[in-house]
N, C-alpha and C positions, 0 to 999 in steps of 0.2 A: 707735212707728211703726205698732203696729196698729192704734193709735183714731185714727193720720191718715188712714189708709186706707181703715178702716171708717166713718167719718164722709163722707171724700170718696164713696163706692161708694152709703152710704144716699143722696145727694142727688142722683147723676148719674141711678140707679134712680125715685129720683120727677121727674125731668126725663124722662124716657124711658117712663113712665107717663103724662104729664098729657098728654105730645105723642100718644099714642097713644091715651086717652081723647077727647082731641077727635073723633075718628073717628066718633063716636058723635052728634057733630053735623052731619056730613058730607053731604051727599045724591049723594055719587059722582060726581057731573060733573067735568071737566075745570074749568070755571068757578071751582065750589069749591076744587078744587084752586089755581089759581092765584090765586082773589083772594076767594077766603071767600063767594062770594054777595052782595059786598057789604051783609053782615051783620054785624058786629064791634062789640062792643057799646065807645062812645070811650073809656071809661077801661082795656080791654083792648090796645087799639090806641097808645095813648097808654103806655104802659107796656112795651109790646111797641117802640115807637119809639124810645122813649127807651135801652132797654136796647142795643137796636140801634145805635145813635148812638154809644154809649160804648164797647161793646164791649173786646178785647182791647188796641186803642188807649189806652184809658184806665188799666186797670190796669198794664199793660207800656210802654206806650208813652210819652203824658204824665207817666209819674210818672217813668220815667228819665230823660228830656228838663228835668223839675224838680231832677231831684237833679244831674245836670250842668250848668242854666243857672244854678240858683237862683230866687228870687221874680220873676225876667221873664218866668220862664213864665207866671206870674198873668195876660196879656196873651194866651196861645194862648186860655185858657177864657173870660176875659173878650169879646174878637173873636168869638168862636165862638158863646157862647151869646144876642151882640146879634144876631150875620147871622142865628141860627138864627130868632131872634124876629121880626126883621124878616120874613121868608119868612111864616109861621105867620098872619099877620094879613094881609099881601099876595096872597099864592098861592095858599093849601089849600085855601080853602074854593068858592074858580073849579074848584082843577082837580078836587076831588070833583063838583062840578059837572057839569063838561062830561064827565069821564071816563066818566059813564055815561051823558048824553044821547051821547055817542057808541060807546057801548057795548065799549069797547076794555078790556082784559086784562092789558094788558102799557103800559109807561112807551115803546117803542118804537112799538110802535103811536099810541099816544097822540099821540107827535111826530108822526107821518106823515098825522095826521088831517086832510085839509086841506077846504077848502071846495066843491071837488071830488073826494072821496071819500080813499080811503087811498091815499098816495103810495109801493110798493113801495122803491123808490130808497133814501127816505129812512128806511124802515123798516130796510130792510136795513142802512143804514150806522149807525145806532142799535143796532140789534142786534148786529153785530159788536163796537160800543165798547163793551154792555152784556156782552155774553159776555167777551169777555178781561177788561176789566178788573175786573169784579165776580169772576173765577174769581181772577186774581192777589188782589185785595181779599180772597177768602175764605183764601186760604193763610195771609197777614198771623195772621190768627187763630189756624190752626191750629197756628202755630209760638209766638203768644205761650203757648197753651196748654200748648204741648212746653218752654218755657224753665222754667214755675212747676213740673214734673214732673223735670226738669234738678236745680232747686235742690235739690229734698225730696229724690230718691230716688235724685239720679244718674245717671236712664236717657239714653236718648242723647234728642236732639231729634227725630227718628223713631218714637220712641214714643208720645209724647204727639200727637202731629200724627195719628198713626193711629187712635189709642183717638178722639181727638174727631173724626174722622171718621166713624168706625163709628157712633157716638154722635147723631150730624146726621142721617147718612142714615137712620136706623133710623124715627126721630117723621117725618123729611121724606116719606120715602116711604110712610109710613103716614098722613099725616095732611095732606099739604101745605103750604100758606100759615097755616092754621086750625092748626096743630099746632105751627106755629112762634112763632104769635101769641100762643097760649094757652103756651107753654111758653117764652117769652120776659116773658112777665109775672111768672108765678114765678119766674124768674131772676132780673128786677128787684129783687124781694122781698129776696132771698139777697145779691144784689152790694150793694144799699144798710147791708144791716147789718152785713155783713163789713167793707166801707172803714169803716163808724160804729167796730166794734171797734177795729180796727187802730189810728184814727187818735186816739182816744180814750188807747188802751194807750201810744201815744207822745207824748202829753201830758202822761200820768200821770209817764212816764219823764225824760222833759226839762224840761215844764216850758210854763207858755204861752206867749205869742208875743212877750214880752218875751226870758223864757231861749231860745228858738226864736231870733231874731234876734241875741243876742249869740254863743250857740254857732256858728251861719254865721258872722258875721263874722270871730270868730277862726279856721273855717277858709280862709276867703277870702273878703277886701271885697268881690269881683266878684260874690258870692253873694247880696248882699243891696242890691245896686242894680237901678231900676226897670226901667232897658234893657237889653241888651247892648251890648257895648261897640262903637265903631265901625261903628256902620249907616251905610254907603253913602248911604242916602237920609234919614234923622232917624227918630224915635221915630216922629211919627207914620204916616207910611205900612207901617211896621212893624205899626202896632195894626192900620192901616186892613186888608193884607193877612191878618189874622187874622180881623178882619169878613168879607172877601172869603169864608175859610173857611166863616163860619156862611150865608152867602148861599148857598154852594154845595152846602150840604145837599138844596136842592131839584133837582141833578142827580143823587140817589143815587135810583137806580131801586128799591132794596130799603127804602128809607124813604119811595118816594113810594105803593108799593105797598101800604103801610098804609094811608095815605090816603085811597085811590081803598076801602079795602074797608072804611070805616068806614060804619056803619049810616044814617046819613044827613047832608045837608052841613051842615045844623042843629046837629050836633053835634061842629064843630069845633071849637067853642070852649071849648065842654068835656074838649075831648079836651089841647088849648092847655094849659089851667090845669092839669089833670094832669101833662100831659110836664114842663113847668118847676116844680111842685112837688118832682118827683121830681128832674131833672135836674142844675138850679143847684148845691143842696145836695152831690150826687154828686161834680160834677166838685170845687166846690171844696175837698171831701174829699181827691177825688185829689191836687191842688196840695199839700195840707197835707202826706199821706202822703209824696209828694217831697218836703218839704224838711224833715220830721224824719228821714228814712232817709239823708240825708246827713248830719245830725249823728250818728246813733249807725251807720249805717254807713260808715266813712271810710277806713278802709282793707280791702285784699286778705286782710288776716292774720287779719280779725275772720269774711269771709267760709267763711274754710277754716277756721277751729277749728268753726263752726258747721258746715259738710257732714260735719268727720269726727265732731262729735259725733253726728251722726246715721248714723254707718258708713258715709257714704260714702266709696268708693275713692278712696286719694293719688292715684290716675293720671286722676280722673276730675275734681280739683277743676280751676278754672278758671287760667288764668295770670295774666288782667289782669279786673277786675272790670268784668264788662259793665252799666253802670245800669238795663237793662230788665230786670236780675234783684232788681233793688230791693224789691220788694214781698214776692214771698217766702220773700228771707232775712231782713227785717226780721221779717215773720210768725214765722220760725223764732226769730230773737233774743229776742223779748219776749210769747209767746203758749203758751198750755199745749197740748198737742196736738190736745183737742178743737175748739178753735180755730181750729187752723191747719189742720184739713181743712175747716173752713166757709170759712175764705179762698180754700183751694184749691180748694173747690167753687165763690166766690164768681168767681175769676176763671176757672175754665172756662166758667161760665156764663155772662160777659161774651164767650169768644170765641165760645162756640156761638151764643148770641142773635142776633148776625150774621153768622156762617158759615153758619145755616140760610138767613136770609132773602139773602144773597146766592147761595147756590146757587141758591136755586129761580129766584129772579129772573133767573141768569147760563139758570138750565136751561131759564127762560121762553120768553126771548129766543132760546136755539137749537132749541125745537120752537113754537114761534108765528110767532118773525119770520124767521127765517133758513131752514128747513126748517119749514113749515108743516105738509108732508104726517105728520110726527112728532107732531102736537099732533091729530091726528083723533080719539084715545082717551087715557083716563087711563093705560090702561100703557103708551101709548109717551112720554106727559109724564113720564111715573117715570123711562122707563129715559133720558130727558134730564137728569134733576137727576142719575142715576147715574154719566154720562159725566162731567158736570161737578165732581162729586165725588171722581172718579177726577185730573181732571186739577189742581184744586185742593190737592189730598193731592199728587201728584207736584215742582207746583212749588213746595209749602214741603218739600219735603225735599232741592232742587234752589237753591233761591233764596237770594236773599240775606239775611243774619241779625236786618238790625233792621227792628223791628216798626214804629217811627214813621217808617221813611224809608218802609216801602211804602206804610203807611196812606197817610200825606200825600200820594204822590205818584201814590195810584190815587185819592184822595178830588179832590186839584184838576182832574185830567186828568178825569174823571165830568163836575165840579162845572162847569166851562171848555166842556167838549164837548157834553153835554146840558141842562144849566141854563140859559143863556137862550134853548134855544129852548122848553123845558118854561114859563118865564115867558112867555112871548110867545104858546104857544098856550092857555095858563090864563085868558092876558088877551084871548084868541080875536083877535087881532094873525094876518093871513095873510102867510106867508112862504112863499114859491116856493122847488121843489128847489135850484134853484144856491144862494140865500143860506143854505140851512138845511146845506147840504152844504160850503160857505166857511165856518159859523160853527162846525159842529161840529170843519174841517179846523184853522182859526186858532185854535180855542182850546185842543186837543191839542198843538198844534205848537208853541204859544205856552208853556205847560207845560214840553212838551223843551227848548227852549231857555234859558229862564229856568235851571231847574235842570243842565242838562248840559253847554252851552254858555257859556253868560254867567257861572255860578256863582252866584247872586245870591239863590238861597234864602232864603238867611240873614238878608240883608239887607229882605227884601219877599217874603212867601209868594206862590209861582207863580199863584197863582190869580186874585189880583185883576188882573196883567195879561194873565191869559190871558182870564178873562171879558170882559175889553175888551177886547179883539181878537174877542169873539163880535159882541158888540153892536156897535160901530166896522162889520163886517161890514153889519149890519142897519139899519146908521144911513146908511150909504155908499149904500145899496140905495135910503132914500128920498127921499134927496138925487135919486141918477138919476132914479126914476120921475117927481119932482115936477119937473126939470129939462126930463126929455121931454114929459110934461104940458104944458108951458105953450110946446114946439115943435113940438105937432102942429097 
């Protein structure tokens, strides 16, 4: 237990060093602070995206989601990382563009930038859907963090949600955007070799993807078919809605903010071939990781000899095995200790990587767009990420327990609500407050509904019909104009 600990403690310490070396490149503005200077060199940025992207999601979330659905999840990452491509070669290199010919700061602003200056209105209403749901998005994290600390040591899920809080705000308030940048790259670093171990160590253990597939099988045929069973709508709108996902990465304000602060738009594309070197490889690490941890993790019994072999408390072990503790107790089953604090470090480092950048971006948004007179100095932008900090830490201790329902359902509500009108102004396409204020309403709403109302998740990820209800919105709009056009 002590070289888990002291393994985990060395690396959270050089995360909390490099975030606070950046500082050192800083020139103290408020600017710096939220968008680097527009200086970031693309393979830092690109690294820092990617790790962001993945986040606690990926270790907690899609791997649990694979050990419960089996090989269909191959389908969440596969959708995900085509929409994410398709964006990457469509979008980024317009909105690095224009984001600085219009000199804006923040992913709110940006939207509001209209061809008659900045539309208050719509900033506002951006800013509000950036502040809640990037502050709910950051909690996601903060608990998948508190679940891997749950496993190893027992403590309650309050603990860990506070330590990696203190943790974020420490490099965020020290270093800003720039400290989250530079310290989400090393984390890159860290989370890439840890899944390599893990996923390795479970190969050695089972076997390759021959013994992999027949171990599923025998424990359930459903584990190793391509779909889920009984989709509503057919396989493929199922895939399609998972594309819909990777498309919607261009509504995440904490991902578009890298973007806007890379060194120049020249070097998109460089930044491109990095992210997806790194990315691909990642996720479909993750996948793997889920569906060996369903063969040797398979029942409740195997879970609790492993917490008490590690002293944790009879009253502390779990009653029913939650799969987003998949990762690491399989760490725990098949890993020597020094190991299993590089995991442990691996996956905090996944949830801080976008717990920082959505703080600051949630903290952007409530001292830029929403209370501007807040954003006049750098220490009242501080004491914005602090609130935001405060309230993110509150609702993972508050909130609901799984990691992949929040992601998903703060990633498509982002993704639905901000996303095409973020495409539309990239593509400098002018859209008037009522349509930009209908497209952000219908495709929030569209979200609720899908999943609260209709139930239909399952069936077809919320997003892709909620997207369309943005654009339908904007498509309705030039149906009218070009109607009256041709009655005046």
């Amino acid at each position: 237990m002590t070289i888990v600990i002291t393994t985990f403690l060395i690396f959270l310490l050089a995360f909390i060093l490099i975030g606070i070396a950046s500082t050192y490149k800083s020139n103290k503005t408020t600017e710096d602070y939220l968008i680097a200077s527009r200086n970031i060199h693309p393979v830092l940025a690109s690294l820092s995206a990617a790790a962001t992207n993945t986040s606690g999601y990926m270790f907690i979330g899609l791997i649990g989601f694979t050990y419960h659905y089996g090989l269909s999840s191959i389908w969440v990452t596969i959708g995900w990382i085509c929409g994410d491509y398709v964006i990457w070669h469509l979008v980024y290199r317009k909105l690095r563009e224009r984001s600085e010919s219009l000199q804006t700061q923040t992913v709110p602003g940006f939207i509001g930038s209209t061809a008659k200056g900045i539309d208050s209105v719509i900033v506002t209403a951006a800013g509000l859907i950036t502040l809640v749901l990037l502050a709910v998005y950051a909690s996601a994290q903060l608990k998948a963090g508190s679940k891997a600390l749950y496993v190893l040591f027992g403590w309650d899920y309050s603990t860990g949600a506070i330590i990696g809080s203190i943790i974020v705000l420490i490099y965020c308030i020290a270093g800003g955007i720039r400290a989250s940048i530079w310290t989400d790259a090393a984390q890159a670093i860290v989370m890439i070799i840890s899944m390599s171990i893990l996923l390795g160590t479970a190969v050695v253990a089972v076997g390759g993807p021959l013994s992999l597939y027949n171990a599923l099988l025998k424990i359930d045929p459903a584990l190793v078919t391509l779909f889920p069973e009984n989709l509503k709508f057919g396989p493929g709108l199922y895939v399609l809605g998972w594309f819909a996902a990777g498309i919607g990465v261009v509504g995440q304000p904490h991902m578009q903010i890298r973007t806007m602060s890379i060194r120049s738009p020249r070097h998109i594309k460089w930044a491109r071939r990095t992210y997806f070197a790194w990315y691909i490889p990642f996720s479909l690490a993750a996948v793997g990781v889920g569906l060996y941890s369903r063969v040797l993790l398979s029942d409740i019994s195997t879970i609790h000899r492993l917490m008490l072999s590690w002293n944790i408390r009879a009253d502390r072990l779990p009653v029913n095995f939650d799969p987003e503790l998949a990762l690491p107790a399989l760490s725990m089953y098949l890993l020597p200790s020094v190991f299993i604090g590089l995991i442990l470090a691996g996956l905090f480092a996944a949830t801080m990587s976008t717990a920082d950048s959505q703080i600051l971006s949630s903290g952007a948004a409530l001292t830029q767009d929403l209370a501007p007179g807040l954003g006049t100095s750098r220490f009242k932008t501080k004491a914005g990420t602090l609130i935001v900090t405060v309230f993110a830490l509150g609702f993972s201790l508050s909130g609901p327990q799984s990691v992949f329902s929040l992601v998903t359902i703060t990633w498509s509500a982002l993704g639905a609500g901000l996303g095409p009108l973020i495409i539309l102004r990239s593509l400098d396409r002018p859209v008037n407050r009522f349509v930009s204020l209908a497209m952000m309403i219908s495709g929030i709403t569209t979200v609720l509904l899908w999943r609260h109302v209709f139930h239909l998740t399952e069936h077809v990820y919320e997003i892709l019909p909620a997207m369309a209800a943005g654009f339908l919105c904007y498509g309705v709009s030039l149906i009218v104009n070009a109607w009256r056009g041709k009655n005046i």
